[in-house]
CHARMM internal coordinates of N, CA and C (Angstrom, degrees):
IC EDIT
DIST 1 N 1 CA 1.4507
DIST 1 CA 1 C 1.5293
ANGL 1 N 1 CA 1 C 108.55
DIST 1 C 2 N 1.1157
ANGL 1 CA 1 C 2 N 111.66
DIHE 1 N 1 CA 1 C 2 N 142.33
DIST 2 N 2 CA 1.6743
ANGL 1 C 2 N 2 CA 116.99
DIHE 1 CA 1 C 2 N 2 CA 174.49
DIST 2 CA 2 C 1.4535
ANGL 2 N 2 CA 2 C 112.46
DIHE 1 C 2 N 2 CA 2 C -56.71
DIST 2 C 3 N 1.5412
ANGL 2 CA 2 C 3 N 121.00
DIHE 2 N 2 CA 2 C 3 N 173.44
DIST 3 N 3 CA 1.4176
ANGL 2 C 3 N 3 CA 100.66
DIHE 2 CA 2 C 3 N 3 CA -161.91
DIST 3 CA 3 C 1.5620
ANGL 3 N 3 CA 3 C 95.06
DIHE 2 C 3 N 3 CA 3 C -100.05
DIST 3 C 4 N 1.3139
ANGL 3 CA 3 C 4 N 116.76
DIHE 3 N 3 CA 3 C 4 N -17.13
DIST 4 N 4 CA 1.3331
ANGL 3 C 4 N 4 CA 114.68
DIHE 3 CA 3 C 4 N 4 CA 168.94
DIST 4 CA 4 C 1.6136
ANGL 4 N 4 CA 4 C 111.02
DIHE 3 C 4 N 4 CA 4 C -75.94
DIST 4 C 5 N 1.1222
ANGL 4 CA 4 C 5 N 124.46
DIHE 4 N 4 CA 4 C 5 N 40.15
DIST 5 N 5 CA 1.6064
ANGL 4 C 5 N 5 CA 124.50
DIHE 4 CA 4 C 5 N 5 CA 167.36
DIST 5 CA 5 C 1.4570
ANGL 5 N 5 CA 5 C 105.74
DIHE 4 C 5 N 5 CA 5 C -79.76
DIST 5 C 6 N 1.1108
ANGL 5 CA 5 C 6 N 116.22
DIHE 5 N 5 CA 5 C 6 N 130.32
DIST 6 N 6 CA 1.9280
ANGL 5 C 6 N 6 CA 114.71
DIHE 5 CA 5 C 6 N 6 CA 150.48
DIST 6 CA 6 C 1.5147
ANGL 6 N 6 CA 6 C 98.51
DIHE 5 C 6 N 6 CA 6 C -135.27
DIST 6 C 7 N 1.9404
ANGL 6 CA 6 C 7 N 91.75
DIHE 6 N 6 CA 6 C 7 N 156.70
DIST 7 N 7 CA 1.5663
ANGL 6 C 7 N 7 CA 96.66
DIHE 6 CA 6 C 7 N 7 CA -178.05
DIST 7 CA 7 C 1.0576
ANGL 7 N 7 CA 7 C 95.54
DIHE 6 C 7 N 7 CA 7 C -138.17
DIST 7 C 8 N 1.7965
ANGL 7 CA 7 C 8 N 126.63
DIHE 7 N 7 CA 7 C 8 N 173.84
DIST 8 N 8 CA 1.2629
ANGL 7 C 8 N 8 CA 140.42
DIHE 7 CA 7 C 8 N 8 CA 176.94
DIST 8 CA 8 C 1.8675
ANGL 8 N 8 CA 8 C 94.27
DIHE 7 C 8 N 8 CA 8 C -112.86
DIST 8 C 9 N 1.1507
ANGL 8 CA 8 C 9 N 130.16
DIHE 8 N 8 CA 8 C 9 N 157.86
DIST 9 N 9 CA 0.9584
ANGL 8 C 9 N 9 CA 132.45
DIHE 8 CA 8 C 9 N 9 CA 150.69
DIST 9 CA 9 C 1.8504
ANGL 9 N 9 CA 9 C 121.61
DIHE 8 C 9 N 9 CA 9 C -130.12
DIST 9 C 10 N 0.9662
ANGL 9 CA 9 C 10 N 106.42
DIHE 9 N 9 CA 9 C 10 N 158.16
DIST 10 N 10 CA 1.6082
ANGL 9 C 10 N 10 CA 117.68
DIHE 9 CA 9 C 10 N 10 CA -155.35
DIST 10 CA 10 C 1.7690
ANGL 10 N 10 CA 10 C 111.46
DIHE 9 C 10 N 10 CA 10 C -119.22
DIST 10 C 11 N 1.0409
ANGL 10 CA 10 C 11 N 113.06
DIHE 10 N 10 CA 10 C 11 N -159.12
DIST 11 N 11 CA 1.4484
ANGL 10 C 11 N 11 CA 107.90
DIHE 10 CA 10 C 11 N 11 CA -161.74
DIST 11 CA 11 C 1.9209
ANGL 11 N 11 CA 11 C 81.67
DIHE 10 C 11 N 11 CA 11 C -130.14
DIST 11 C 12 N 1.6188
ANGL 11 CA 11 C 12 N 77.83
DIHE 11 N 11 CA 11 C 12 N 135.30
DIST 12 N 12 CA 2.2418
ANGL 11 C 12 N 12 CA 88.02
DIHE 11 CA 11 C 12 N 12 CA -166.29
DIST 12 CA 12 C 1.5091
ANGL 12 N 12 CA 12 C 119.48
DIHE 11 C 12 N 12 CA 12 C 83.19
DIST 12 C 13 N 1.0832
ANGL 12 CA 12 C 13 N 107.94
DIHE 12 N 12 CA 12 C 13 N 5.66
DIST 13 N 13 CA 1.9979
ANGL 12 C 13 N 13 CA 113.69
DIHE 12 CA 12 C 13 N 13 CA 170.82
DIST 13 CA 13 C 1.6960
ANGL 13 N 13 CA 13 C 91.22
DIHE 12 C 13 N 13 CA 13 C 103.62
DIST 13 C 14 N 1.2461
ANGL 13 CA 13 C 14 N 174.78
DIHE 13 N 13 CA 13 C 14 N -23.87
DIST 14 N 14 CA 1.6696
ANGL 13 C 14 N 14 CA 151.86
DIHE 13 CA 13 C 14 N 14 CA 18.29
DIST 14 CA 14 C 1.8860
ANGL 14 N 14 CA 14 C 72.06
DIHE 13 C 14 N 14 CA 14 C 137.77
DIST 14 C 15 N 1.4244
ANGL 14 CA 14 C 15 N 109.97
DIHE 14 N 14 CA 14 C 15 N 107.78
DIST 15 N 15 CA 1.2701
ANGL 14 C 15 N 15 CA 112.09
DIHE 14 CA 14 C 15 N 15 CA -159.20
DIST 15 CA 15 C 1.9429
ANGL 15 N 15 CA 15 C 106.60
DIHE 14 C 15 N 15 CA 15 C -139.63
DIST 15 C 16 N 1.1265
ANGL 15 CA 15 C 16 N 114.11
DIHE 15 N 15 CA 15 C 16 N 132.65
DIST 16 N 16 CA 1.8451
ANGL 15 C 16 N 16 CA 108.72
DIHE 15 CA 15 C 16 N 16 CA -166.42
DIST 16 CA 16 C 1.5432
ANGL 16 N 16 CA 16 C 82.62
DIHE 15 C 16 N 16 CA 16 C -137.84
DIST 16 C 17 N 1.7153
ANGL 16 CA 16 C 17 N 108.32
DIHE 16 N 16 CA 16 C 17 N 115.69
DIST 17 N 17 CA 1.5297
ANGL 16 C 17 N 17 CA 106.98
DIHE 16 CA 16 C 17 N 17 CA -177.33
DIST 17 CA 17 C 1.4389
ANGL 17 N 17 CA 17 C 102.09
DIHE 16 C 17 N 17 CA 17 C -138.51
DIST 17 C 18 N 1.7607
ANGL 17 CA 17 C 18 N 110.28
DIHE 17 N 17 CA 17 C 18 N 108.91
DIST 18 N 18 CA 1.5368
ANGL 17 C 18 N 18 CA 126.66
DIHE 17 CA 17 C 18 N 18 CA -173.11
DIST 18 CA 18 C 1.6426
ANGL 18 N 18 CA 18 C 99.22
DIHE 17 C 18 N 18 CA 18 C -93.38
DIST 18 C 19 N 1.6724
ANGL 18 CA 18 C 19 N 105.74
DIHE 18 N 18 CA 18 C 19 N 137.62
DIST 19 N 19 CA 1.2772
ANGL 18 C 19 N 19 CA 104.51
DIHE 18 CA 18 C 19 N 19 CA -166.67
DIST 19 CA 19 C 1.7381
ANGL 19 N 19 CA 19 C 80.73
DIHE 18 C 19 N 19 CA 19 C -145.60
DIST 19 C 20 N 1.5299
ANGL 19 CA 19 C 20 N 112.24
DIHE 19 N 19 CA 19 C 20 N 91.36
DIST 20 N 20 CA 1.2797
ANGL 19 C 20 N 20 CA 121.13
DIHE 19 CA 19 C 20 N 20 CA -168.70
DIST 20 CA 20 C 1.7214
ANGL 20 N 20 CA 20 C 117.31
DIHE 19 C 20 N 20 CA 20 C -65.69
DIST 20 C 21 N 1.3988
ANGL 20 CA 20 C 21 N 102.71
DIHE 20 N 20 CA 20 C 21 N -40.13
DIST 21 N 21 CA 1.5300
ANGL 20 C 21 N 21 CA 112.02
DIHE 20 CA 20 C 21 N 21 CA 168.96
DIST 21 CA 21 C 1.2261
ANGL 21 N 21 CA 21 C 138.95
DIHE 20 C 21 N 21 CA 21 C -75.30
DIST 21 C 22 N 1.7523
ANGL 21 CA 21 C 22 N 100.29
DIHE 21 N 21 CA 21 C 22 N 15.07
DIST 22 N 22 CA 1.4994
ANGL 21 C 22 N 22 CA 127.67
DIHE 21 CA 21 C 22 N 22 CA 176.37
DIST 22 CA 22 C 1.7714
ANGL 22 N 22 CA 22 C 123.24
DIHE 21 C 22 N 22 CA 22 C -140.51
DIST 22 C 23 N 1.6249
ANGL 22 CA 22 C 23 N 83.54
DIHE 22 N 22 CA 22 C 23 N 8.72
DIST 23 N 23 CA 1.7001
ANGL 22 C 23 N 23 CA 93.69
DIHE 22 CA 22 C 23 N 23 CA 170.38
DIST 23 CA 23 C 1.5118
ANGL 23 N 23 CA 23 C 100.26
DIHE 22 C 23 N 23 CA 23 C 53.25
DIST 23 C 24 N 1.1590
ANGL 23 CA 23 C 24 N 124.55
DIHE 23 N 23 CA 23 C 24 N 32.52
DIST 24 N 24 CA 1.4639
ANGL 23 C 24 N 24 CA 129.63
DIHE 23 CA 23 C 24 N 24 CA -163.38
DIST 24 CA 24 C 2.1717
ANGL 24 N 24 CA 24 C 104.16
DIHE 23 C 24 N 24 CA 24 C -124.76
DIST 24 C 25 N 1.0782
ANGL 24 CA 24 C 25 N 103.55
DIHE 24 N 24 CA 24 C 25 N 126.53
DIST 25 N 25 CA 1.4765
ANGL 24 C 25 N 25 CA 111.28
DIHE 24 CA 24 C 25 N 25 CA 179.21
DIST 25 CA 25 C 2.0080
ANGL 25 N 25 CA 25 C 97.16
DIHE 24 C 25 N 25 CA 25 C -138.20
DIST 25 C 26 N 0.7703
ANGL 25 CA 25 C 26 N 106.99
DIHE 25 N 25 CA 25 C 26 N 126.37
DIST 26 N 26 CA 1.8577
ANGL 25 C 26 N 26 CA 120.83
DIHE 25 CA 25 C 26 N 26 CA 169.40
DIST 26 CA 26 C 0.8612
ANGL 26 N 26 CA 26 C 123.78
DIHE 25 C 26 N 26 CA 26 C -139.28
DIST 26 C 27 N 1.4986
ANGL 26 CA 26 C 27 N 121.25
DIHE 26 N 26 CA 26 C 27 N 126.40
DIST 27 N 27 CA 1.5385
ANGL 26 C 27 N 27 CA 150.12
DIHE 26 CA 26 C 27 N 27 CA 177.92
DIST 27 CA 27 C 0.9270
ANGL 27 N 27 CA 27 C 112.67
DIHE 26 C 27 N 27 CA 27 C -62.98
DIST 27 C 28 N 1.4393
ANGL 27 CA 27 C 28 N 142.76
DIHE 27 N 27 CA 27 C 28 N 145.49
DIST 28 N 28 CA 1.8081
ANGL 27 C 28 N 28 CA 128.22
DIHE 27 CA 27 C 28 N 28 CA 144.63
DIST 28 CA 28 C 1.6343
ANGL 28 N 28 CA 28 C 91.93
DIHE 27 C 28 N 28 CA 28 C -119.06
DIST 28 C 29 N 0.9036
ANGL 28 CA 28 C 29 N 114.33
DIHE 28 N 28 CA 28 C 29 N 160.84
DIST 29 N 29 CA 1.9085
ANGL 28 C 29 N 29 CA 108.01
DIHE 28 CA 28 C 29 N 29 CA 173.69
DIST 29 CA 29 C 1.8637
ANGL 29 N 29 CA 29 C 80.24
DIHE 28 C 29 N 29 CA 29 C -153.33
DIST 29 C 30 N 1.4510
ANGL 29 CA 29 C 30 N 123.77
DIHE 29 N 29 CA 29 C 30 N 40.19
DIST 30 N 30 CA 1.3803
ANGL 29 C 30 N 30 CA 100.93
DIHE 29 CA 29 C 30 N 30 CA 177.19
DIST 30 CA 30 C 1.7405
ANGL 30 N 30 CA 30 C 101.80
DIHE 29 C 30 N 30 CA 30 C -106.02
DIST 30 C 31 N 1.1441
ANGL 30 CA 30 C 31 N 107.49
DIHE 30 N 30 CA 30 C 31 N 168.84
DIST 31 N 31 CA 2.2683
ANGL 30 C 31 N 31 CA 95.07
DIHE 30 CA 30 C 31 N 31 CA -172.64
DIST 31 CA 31 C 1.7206
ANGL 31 N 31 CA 31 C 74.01
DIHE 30 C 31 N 31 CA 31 C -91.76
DIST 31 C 32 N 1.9050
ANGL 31 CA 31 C 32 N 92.07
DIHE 31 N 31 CA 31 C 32 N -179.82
DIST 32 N 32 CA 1.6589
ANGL 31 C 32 N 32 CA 120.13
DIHE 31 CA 31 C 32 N 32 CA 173.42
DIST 32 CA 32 C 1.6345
ANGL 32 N 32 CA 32 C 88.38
DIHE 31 C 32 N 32 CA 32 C -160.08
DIST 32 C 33 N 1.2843
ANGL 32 CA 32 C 33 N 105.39
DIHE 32 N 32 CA 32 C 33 N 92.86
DIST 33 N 33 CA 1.2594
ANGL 32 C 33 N 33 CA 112.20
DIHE 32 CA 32 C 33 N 33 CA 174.22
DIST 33 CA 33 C 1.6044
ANGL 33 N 33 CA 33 C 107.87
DIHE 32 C 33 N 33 CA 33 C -83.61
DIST 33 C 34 N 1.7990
ANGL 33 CA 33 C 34 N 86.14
DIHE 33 N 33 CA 33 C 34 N 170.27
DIST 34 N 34 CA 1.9588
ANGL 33 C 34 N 34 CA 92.74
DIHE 33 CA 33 C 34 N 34 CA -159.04
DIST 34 CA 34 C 1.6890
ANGL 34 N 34 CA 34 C 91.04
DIHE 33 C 34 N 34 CA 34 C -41.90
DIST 34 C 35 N 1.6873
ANGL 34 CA 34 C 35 N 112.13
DIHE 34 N 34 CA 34 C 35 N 149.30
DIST 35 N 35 CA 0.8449
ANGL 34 C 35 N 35 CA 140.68
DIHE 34 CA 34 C 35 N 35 CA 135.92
DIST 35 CA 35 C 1.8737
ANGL 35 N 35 CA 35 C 102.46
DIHE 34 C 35 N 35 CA 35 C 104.82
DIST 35 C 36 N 1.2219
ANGL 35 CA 35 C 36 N 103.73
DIHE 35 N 35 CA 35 C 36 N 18.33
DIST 36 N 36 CA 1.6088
ANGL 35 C 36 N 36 CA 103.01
DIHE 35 CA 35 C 36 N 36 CA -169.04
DIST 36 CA 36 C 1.4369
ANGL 36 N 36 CA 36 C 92.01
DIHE 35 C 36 N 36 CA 36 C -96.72
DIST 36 C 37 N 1.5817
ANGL 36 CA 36 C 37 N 108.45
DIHE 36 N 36 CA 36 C 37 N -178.52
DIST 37 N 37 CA 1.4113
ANGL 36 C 37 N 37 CA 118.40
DIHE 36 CA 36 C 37 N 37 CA -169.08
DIST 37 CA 37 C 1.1804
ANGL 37 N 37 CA 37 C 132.79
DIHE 36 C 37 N 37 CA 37 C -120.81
DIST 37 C 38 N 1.6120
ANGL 37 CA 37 C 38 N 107.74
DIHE 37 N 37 CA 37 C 38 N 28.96
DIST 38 N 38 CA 1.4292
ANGL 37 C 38 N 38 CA 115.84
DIHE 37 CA 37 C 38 N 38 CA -179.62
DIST 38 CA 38 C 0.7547
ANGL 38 N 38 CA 38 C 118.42
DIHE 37 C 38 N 38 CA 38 C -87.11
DIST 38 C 39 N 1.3497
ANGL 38 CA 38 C 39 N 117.99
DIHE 38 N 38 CA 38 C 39 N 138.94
DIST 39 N 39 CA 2.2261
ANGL 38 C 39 N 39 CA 128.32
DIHE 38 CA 38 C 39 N 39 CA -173.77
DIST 39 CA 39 C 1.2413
ANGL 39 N 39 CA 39 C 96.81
DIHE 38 C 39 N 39 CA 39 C -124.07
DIST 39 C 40 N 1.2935
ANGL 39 CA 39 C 40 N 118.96
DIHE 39 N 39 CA 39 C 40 N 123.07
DIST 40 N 40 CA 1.5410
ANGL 39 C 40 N 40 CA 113.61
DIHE 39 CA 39 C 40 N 40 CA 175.05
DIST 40 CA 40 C 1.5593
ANGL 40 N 40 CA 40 C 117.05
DIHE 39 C 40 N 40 CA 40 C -55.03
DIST 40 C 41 N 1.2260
ANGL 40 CA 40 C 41 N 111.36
DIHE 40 N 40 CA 40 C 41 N -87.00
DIST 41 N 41 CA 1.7393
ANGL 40 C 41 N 41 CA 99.26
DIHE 40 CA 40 C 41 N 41 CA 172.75
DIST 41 CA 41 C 1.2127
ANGL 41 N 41 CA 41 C 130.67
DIHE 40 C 41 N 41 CA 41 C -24.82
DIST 41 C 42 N 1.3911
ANGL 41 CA 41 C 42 N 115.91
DIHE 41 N 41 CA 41 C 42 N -53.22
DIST 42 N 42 CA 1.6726
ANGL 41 C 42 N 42 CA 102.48
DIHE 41 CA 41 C 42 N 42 CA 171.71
DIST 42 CA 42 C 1.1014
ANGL 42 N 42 CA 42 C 127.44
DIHE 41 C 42 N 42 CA 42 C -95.42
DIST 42 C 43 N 0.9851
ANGL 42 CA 42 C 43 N 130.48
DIHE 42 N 42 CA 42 C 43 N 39.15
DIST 43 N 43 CA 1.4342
ANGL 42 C 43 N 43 CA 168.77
DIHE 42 CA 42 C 43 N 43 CA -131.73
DIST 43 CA 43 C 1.6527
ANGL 43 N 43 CA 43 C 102.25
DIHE 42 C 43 N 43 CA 43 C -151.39
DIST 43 C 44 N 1.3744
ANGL 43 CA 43 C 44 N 107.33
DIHE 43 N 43 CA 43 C 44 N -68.11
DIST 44 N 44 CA 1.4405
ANGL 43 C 44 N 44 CA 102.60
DIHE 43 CA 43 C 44 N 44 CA -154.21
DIST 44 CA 44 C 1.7076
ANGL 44 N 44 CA 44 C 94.47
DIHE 43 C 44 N 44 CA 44 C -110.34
DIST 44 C 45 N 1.4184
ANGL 44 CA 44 C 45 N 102.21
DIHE 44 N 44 CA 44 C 45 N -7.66
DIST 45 N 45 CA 1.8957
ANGL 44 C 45 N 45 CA 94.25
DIHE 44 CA 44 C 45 N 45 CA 170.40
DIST 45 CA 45 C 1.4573
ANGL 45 N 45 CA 45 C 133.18
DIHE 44 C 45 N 45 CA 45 C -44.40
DIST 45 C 46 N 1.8407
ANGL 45 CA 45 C 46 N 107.43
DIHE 45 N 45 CA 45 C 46 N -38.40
DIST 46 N 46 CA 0.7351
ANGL 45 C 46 N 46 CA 86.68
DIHE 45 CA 45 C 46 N 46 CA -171.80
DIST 46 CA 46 C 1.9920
ANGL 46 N 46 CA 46 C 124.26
DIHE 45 C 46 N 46 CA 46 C -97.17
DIST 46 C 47 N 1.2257
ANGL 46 CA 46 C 47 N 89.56
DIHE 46 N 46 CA 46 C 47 N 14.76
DIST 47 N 47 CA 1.7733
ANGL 46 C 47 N 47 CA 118.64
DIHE 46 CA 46 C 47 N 47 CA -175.57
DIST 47 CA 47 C 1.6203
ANGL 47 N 47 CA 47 C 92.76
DIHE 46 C 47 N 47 CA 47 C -81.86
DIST 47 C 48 N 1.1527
ANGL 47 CA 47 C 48 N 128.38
DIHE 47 N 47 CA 47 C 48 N -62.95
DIST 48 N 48 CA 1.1074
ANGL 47 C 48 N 48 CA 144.31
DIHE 47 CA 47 C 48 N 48 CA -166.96
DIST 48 CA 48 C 1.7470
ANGL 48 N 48 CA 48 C 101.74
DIHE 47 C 48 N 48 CA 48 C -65.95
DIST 48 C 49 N 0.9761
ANGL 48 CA 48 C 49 N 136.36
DIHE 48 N 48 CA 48 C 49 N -49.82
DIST 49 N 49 CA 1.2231
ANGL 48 C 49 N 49 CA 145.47
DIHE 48 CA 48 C 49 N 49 CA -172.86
DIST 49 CA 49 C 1.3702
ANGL 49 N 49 CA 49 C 94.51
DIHE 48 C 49 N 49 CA 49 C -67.08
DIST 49 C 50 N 1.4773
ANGL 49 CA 49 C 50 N 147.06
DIHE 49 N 49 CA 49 C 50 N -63.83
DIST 50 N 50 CA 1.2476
ANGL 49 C 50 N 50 CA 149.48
DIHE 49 CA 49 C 50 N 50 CA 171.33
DIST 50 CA 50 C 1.5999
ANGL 50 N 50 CA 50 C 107.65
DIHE 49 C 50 N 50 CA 50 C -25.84
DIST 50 C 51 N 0.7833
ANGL 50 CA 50 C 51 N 134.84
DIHE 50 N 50 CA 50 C 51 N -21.68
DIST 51 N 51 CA 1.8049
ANGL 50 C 51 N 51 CA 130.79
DIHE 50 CA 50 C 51 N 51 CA -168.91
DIST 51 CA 51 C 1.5558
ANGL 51 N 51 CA 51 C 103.98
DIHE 50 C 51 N 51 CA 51 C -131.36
DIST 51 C 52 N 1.4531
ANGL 51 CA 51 C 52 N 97.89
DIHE 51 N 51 CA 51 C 52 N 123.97
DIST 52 N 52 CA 1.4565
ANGL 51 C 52 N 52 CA 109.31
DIHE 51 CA 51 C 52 N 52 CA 178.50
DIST 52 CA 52 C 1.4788
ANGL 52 N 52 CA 52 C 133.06
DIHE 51 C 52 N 52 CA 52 C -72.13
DIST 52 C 53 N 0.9376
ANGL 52 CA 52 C 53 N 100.93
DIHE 52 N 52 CA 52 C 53 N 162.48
DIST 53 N 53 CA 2.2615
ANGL 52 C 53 N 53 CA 110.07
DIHE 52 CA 52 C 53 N 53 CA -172.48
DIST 53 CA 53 C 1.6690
ANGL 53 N 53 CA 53 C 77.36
DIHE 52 C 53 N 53 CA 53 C -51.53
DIST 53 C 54 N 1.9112
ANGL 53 CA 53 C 54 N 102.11
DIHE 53 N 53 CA 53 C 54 N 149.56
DIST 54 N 54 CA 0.9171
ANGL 53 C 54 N 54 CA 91.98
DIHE 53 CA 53 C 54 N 54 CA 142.98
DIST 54 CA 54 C 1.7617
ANGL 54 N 54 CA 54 C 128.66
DIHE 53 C 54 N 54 CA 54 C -99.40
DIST 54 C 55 N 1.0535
ANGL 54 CA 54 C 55 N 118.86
DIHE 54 N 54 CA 54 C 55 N -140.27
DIST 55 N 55 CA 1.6312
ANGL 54 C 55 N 55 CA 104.75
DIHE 54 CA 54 C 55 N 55 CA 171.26
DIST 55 CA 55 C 1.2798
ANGL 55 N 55 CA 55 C 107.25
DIHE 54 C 55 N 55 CA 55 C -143.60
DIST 55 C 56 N 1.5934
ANGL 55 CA 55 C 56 N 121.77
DIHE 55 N 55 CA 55 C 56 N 82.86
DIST 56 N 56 CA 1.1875
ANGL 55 C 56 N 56 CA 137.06
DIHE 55 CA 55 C 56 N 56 CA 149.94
DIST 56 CA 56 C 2.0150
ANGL 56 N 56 CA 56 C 119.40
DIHE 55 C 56 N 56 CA 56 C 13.28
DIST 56 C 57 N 1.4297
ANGL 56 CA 56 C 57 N 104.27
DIHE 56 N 56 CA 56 C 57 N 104.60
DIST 57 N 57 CA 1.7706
ANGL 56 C 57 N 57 CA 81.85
DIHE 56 CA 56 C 57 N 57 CA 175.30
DIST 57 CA 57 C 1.9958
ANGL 57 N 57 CA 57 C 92.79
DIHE 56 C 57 N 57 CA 57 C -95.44
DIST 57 C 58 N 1.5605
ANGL 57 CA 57 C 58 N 91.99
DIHE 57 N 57 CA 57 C 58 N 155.55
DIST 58 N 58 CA 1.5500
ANGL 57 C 58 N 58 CA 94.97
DIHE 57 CA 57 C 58 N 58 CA 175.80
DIST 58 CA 58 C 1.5097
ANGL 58 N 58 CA 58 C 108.98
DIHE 57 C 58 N 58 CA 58 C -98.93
DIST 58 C 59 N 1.6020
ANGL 58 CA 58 C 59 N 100.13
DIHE 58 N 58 CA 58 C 59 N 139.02
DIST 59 N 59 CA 1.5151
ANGL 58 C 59 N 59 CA 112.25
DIHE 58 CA 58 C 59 N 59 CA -179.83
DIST 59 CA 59 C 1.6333
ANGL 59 N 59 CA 59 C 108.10
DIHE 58 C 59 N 59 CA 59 C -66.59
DIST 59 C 60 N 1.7728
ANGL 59 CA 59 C 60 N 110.18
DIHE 59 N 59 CA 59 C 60 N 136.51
DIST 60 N 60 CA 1.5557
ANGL 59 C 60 N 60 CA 96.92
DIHE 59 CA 59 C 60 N 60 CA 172.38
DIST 60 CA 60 C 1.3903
ANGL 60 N 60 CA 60 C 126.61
DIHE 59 C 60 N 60 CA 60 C -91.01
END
COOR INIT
IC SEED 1 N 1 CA 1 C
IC BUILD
């Protein structure tokens, strides 16, 4: 994950992951009940990795 990643996490794995340097925000609304195997980061690396930097315009 980029280092500018932050996430929310939710109740059932319920996941909100802002990835500002990719104009990129993703939902999960799926459950991971006890004992399932979802890890957010590697989980969403490789979703996140699919979409490029964007390129910042600078304010004058």
């Amino acid at each position: 994950m980029p280092a500018d990643s932050f996430y929310m996490l939710g109740h059932n794995g319920q996941v909100v992951a802002m990835v500002p340097s990719k104009d990129l925000v993703v939902v999960r609304l799926g459950q991971t009940l006890s004992g399932g195997d979802w890890d957010t980061a590697r989980d969403l690396s490789p979703l996140v990795n699919a979409f490029p930097d964007t390129a910042r315009a600078s304010g004058s």
